[in-house]
MDAnalysis code that builds the backbone (N, CA, C; Angstrom):
import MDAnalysis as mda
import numpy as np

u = mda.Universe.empty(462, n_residues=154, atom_resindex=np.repeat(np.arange(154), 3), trajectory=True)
u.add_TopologyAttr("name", ["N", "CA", "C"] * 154)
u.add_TopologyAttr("resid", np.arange(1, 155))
u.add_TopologyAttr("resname", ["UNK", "UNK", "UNK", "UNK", "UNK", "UNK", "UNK", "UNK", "UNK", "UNK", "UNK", "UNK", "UNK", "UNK", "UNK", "UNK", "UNK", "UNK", "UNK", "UNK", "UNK", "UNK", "UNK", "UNK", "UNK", "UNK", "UNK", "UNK", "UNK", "UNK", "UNK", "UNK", "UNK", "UNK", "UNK", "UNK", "UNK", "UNK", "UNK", "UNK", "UNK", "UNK", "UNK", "UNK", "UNK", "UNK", "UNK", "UNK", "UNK", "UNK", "UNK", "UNK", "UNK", "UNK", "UNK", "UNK", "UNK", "UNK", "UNK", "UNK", "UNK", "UNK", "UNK", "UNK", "UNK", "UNK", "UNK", "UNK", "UNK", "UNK", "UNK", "UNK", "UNK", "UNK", "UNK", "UNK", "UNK", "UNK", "UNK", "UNK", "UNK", "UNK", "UNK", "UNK", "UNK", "UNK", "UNK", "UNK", "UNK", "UNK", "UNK", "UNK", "UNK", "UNK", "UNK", "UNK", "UNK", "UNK", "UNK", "UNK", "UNK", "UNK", "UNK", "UNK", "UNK", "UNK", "UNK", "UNK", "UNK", "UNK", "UNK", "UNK", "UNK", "UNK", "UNK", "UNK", "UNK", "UNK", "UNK", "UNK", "UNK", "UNK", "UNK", "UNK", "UNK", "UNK", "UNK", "UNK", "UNK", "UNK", "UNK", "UNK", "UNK", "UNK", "UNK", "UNK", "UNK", "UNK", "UNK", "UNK", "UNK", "UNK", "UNK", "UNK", "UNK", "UNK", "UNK", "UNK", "UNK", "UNK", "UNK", "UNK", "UNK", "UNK"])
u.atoms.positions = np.array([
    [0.837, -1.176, 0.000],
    [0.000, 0.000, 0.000],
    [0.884, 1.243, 0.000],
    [0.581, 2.353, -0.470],
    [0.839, 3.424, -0.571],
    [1.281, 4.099, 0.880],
    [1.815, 5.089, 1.164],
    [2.340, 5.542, 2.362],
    [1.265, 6.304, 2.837],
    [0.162, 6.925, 2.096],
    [-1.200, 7.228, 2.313],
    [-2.210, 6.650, 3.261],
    [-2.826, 7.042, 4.520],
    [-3.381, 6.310, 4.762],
    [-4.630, 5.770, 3.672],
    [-5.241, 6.640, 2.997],
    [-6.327, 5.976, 2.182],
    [-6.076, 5.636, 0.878],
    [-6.344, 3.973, 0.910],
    [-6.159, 3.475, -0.202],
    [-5.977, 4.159, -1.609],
    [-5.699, 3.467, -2.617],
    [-5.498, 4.300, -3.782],
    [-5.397, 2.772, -5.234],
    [-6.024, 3.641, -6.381],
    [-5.806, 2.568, -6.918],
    [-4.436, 1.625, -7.498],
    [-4.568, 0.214, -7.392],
    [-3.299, -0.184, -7.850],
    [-3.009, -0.894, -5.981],
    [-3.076, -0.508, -5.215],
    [-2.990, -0.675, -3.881],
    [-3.414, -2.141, -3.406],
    [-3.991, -2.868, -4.499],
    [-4.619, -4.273, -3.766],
    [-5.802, -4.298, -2.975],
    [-6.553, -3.110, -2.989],
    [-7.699, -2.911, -2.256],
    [-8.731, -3.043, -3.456],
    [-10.098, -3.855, -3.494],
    [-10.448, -4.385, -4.613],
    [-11.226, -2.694, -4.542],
    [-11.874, -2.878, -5.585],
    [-12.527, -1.335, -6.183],
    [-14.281, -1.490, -5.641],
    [-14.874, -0.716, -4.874],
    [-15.739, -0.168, -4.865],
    [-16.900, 0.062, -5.864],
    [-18.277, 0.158, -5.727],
    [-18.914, 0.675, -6.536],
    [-20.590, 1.041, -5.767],
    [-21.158, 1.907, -6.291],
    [-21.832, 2.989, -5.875],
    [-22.876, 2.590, -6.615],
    [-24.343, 1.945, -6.027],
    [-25.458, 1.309, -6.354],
    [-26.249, 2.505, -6.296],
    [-27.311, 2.878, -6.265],
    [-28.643, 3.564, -6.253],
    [-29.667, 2.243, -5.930],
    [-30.959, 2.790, -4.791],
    [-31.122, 1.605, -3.843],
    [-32.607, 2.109, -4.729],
    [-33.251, 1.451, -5.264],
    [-34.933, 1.793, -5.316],
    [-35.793, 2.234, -4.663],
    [-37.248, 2.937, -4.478],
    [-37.797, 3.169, -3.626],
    [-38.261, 1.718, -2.652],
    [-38.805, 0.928, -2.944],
    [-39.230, -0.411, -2.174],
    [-38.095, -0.961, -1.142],
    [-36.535, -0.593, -1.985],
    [-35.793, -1.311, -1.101],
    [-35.138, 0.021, 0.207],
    [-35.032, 0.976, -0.032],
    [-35.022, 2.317, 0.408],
    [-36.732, 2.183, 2.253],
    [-37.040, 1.690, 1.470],
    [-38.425, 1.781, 2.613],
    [-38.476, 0.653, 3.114],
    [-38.064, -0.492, 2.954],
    [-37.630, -2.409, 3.237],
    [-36.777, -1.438, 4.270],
    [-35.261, -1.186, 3.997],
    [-34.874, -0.500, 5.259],
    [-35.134, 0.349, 6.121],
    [-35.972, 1.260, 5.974],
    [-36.618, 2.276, 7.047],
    [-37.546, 1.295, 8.117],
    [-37.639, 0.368, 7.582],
    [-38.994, -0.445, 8.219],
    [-37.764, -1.211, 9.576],
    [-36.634, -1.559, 9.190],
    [-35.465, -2.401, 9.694],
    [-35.081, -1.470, 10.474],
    [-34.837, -0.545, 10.528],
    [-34.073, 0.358, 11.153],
    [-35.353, 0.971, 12.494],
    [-34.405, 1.068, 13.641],
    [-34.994, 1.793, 14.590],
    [-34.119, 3.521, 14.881],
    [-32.476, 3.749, 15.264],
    [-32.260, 4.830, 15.282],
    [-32.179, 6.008, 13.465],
    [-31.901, 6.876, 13.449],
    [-31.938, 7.892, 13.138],
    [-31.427, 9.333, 13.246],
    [-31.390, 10.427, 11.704],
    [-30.971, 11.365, 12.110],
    [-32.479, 12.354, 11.600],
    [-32.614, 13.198, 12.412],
    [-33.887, 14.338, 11.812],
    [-32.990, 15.747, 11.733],
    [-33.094, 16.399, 10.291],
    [-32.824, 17.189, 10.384],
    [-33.307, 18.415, 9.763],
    [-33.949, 19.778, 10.404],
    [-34.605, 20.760, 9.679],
    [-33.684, 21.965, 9.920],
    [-34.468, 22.697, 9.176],
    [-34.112, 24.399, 8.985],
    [-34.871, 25.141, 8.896],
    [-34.596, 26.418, 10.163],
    [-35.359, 27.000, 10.369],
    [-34.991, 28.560, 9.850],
    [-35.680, 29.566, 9.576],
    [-35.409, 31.091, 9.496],
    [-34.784, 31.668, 10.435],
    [-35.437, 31.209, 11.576],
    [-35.184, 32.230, 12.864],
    [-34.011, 31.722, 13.561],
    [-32.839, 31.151, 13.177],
    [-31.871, 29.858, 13.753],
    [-30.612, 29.929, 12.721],
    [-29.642, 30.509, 13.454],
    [-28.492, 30.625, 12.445],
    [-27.919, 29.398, 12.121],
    [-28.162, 27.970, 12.425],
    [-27.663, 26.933, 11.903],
    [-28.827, 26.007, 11.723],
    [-28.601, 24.981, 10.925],
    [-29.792, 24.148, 10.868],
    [-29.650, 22.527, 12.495],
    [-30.968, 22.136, 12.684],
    [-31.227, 21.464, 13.997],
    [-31.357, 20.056, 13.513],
    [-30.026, 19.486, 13.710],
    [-29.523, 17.837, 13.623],
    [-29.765, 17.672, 14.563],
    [-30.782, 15.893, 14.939],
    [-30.766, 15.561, 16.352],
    [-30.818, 13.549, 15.838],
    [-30.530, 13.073, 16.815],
    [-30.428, 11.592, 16.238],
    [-31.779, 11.082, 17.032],
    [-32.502, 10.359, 16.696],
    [-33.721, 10.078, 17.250],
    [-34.038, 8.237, 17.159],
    [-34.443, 7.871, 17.792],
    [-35.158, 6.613, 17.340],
    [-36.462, 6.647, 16.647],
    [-37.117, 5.903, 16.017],
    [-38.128, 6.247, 15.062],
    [-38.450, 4.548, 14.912],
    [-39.646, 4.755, 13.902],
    [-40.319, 3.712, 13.732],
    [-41.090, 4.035, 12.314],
    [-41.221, 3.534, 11.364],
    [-41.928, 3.201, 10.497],
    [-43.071, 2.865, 10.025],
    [-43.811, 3.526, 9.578],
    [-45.193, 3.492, 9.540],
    [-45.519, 2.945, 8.391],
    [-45.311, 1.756, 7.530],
    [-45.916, 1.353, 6.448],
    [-47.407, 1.878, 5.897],
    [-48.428, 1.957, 6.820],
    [-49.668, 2.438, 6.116],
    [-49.236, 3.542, 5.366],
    [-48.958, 4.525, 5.891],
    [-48.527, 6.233, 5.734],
    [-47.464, 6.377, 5.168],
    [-46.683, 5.719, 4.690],
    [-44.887, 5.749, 4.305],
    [-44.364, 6.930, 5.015],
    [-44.680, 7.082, 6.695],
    [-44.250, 8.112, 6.938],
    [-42.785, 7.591, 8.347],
    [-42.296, 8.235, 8.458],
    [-41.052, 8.019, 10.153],
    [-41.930, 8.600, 10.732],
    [-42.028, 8.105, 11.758],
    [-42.714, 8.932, 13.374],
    [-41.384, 8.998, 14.318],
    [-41.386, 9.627, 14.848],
    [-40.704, 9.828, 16.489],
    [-41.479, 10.718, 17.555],
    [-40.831, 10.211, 18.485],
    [-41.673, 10.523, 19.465],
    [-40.691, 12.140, 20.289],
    [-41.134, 12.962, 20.923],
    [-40.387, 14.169, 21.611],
    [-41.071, 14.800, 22.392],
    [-40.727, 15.464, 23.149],
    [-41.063, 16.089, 24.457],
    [-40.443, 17.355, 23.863],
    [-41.019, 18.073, 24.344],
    [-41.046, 20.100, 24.393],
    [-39.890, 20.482, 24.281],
    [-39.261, 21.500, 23.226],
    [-37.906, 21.479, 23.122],
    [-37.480, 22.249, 21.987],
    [-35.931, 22.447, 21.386],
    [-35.476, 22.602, 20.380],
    [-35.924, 21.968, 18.991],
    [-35.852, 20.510, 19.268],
    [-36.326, 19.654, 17.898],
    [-37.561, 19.995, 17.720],
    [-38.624, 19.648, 18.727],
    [-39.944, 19.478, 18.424],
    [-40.300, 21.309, 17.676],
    [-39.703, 22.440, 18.523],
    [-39.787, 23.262, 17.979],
    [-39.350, 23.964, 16.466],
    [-38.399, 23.088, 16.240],
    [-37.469, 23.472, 14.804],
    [-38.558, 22.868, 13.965],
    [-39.078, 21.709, 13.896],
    [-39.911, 20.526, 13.513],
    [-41.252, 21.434, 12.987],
    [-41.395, 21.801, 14.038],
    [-42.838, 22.516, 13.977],
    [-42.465, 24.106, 13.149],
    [-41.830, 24.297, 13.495],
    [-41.550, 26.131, 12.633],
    [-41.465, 25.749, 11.029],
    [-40.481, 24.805, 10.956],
    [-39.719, 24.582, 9.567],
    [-40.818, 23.679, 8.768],
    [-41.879, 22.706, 9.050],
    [-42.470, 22.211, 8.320],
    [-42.222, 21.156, 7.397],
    [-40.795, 21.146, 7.178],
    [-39.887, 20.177, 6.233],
    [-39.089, 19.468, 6.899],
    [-38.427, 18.243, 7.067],
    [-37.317, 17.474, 7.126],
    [-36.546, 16.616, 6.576],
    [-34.916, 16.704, 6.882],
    [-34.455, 15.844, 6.433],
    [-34.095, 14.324, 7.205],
    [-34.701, 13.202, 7.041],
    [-34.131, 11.883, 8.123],
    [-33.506, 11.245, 7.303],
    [-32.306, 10.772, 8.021],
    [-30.983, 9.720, 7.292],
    [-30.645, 8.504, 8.080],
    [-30.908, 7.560, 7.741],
    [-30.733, 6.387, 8.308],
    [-29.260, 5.839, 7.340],
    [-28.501, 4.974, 7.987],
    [-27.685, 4.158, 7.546],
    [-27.092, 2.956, 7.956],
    [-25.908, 2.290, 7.271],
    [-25.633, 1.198, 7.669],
    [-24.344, 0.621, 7.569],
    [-23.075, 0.162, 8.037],
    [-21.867, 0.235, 7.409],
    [-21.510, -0.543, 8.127],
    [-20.057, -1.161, 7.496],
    [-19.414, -2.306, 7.818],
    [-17.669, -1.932, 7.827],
    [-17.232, -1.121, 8.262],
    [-15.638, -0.569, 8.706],
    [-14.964, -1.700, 8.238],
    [-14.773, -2.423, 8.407],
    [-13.570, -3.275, 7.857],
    [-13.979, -3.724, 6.624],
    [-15.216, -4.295, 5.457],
    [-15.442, -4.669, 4.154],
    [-15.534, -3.629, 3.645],
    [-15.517, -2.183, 4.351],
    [-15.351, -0.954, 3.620],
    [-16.703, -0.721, 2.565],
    [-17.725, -0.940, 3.432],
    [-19.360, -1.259, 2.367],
    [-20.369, -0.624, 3.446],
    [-21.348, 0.258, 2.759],
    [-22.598, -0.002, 3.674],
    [-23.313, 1.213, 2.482],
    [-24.971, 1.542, 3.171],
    [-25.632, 1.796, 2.874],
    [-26.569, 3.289, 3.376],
    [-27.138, 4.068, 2.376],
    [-27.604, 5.178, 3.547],
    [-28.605, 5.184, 2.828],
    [-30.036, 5.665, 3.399],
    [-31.254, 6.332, 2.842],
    [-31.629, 7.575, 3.582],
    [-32.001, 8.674, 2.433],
    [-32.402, 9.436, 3.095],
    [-33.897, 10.149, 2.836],
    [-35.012, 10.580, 3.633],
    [-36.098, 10.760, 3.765],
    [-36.187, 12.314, 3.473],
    [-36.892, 12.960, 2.539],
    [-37.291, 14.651, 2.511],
    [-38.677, 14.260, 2.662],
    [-39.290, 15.321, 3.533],
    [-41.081, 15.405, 3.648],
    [-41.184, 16.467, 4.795],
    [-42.588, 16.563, 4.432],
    [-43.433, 17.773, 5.183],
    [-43.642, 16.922, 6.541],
    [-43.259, 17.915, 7.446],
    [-43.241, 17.255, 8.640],
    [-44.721, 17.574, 9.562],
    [-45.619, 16.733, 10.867],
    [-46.397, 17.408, 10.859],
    [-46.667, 17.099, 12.389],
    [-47.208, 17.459, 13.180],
    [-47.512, 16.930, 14.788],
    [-48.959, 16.244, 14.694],
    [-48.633, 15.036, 15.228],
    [-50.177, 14.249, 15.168],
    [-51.087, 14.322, 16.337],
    [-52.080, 14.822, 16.288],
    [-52.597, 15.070, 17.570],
    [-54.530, 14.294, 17.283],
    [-54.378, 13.649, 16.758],
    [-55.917, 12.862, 16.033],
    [-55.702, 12.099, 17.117],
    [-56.909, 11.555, 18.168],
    [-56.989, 10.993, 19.450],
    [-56.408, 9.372, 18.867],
    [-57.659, 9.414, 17.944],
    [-57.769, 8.013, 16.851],
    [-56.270, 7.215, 16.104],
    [-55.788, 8.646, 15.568],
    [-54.418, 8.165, 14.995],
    [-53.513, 7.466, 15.989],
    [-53.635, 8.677, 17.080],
    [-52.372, 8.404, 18.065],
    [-52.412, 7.018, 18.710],
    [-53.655, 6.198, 18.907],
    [-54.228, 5.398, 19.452],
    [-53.417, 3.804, 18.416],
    [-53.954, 4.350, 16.998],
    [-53.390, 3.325, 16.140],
    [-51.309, 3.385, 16.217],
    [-51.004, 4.395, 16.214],
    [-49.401, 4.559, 16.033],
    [-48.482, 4.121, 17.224],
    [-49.210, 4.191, 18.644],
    [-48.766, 3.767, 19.656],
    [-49.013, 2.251, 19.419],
    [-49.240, 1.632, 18.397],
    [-49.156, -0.117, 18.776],
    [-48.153, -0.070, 17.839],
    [-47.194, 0.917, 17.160],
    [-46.299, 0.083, 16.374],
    [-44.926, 0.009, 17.395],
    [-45.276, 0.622, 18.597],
    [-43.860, -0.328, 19.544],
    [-43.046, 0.478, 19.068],
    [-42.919, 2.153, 19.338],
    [-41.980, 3.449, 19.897],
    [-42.180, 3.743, 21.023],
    [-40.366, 3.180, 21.500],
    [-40.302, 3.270, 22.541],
    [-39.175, 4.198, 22.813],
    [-39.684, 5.610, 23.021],
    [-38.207, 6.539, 23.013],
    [-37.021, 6.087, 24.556],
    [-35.905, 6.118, 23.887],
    [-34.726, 6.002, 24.654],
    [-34.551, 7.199, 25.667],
    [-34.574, 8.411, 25.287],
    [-34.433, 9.248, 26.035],
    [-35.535, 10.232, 27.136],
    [-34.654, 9.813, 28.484],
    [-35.483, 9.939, 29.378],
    [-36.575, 11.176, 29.191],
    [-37.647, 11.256, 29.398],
    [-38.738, 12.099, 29.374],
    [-39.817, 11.474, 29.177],
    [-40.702, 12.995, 28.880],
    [-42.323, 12.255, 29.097],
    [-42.623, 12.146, 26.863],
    [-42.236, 12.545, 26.166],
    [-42.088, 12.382, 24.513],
    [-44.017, 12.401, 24.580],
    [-44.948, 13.047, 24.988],
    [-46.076, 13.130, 24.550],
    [-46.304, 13.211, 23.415],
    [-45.585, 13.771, 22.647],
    [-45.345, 14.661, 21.188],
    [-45.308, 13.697, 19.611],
    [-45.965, 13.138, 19.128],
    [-45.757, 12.110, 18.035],
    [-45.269, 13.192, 16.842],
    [-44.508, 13.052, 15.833],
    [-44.293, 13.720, 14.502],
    [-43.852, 12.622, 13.624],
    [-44.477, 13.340, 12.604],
    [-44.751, 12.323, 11.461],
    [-44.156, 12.981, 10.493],
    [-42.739, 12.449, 9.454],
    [-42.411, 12.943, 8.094],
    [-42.523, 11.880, 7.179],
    [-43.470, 12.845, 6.487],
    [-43.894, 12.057, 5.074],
    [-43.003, 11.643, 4.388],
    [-42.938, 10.577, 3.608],
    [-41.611, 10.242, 3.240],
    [-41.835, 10.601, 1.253],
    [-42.089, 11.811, 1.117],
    [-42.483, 12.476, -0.406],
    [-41.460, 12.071, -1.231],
    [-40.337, 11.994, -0.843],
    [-38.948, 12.052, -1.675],
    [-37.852, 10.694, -0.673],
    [-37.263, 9.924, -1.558],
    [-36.789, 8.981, -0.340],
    [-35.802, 8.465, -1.774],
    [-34.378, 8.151, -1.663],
    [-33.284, 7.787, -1.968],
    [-32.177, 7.247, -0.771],
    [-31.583, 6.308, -1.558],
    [-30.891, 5.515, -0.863],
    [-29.813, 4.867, -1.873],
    [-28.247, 5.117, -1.391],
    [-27.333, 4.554, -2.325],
    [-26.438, 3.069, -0.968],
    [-25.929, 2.244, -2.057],
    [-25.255, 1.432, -1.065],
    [-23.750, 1.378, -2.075],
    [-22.582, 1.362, -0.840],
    [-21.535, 0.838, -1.821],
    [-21.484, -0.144, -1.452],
    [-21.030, -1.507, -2.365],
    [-20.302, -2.539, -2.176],
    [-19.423, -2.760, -3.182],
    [-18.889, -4.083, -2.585],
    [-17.297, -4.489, -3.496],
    [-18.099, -5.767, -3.753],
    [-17.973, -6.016, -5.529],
    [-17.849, -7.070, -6.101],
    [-17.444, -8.430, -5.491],
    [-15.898, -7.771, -4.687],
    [-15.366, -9.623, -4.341],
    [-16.207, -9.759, -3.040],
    [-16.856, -9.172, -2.611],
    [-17.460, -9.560, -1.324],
    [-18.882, -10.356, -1.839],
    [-19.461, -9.986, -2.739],
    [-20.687, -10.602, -3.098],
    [-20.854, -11.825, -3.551],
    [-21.311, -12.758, -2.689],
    [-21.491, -14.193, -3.414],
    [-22.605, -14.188, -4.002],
])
């Protein structure tokens, strides 16, 4: 290898390649996945509000829910109307993994009825508090790329 730490070609490190994931298989993983990143932008906020969340998947709705308690997020969430959520997946040593990411109108669910149905899909927020707060991003726009290496694929 090169005196570089990062590989280079010619190096014996087999070559990489850069898939585009479909919508079905893009939402197959959102469904797999429990943590998360939510991220919006607001006007009134000189930087935009990254927070990592656990979430859950709503197949009826193709929407992410998470759950939050009174705050920065829930407030950015609610001002901004839009989000971005990024889920991923990686493997450090085969040098491979996968990301999807979610754009949609974000919205606070407060339907007695809804909330009633969304609490059986088993969100269970990690972080200590009371998370009364359900939000729902539509999943309008959803891409997902994976790299893998050829010699790894049987």
């Amino acid at each position: 290898m090169s005196e570089s730490t990062t590989p280079q070609p010619g190096d014996g490190v087999p070559t990489a390649e850069m898939l585009d994931l479909d919508r079905p298989e893009c939402l197959r993983l959102l469904a797999g996945g429990t943590v998360g990143r939510i991220a919006v932008n607001t006007r009134d906020w000189p930087h935009p509000v990254l927070r990592p969340v656990n979430y859950v998947f709503d197949e009826s709705s193709q929407s992410v829910l998470i759950r939050s308690d009174r705050g920065s997020k829930l407030w950015a969430v609610m001002r901004s109307t839009e989000a971005a959520f990024e889920i991923d997946g990686f493997d450090p040593v085969g040098r491979v993994g996968w990301s999807v990411l979610v754009h949609g109108i974000t919205e606070e669910i407060t339907n007695p009825r809804e909330i009633e149905r969304i609490e059986t899909l088993g969100l269970e927020p990690w972080a200590p508090g009371s998370k009364d707060h359900w939000i729902r991003i539509r999943s309008n726009s959803v891409s997902g790329r994976r790299i893998v290496r050829p010699d790894l694929q049987g």
